[in-house]
C-alpha positions in Angstrom: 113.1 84.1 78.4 117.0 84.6 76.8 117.3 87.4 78.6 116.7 85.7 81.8 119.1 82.9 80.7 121.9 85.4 79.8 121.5 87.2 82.6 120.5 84.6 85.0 117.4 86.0 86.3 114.1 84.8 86.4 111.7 86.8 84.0 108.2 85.2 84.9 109.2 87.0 88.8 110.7 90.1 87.1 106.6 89.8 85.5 105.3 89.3 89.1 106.7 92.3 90.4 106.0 94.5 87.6 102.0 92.6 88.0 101.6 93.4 91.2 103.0 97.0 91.0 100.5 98.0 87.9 97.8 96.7 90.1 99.0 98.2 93.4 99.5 101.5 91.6 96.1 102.1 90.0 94.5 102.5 93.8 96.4 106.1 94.5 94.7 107.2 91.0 91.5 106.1 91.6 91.3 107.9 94.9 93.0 111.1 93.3 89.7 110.9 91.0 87.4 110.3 93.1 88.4 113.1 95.4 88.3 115.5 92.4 85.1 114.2 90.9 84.1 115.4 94.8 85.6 118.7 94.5 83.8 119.5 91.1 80.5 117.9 92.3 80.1 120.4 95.3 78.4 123.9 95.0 80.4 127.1 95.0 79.1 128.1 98.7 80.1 125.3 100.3 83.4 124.7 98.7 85.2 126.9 101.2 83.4 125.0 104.5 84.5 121.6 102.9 87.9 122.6 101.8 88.5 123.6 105.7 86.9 120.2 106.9 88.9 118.3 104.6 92.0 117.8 106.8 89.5 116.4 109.9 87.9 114.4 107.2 91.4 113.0 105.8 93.0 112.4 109.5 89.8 110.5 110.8 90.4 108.2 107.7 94.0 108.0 108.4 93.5 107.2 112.2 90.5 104.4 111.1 92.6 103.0 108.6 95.8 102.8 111.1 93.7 101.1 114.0 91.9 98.6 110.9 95.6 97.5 110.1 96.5 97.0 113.2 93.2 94.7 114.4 94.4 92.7 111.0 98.5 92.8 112.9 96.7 91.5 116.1 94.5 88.8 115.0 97.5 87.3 112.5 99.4 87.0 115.9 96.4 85.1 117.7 96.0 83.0 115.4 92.3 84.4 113.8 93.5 85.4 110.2 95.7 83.3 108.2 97.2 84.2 105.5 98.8 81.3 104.4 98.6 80.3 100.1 97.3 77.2 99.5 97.5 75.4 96.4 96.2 71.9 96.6 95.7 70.8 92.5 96.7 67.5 93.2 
């Protein structure tokens, strides 16, 4: 907190950010193992056939997850998702 006051900065959102990027960052890594868990799971003869399917594999996630976030985009607009924070303590 006296760093905040000498510096004039709020620490508690200097914690937010740094929160919310140790949780945002753990998602990369737990894909990175569960792809390579894959990898070493899979027999010898068909590591060739699914290390040449991997790129359709990867794209047809990419294109799903693309067309998911946009639905989301689409039904913020209209009025179907909100995504407002509400904090009624009172």
């Amino acid at each position: 907190m006296v760093f905040g006051a000498i510096y004039g900065i709020d620490v508690l959102s200097v914690i937010l950010i740094y929160s919310m990027y140790a949780h945002f960052m753990i998602f990369p890594w737990v894909i990175y193992s569960i792809g390579g868990f894959g990898f070493l799971c899979i027999k010898d003869s068909a590591f060739y056939s699914v290390r040449s399917t991997i790129g359709r594999i990867l794209l047809l996630g990419l294109f799903l997850v693309i067309v998911i976030v946009c639905v989301s985009e689409v039904a913020h607009v209209i009025g179907l998702l909100d995504a407002r924070f509400r904090m009624d303590w009172r």
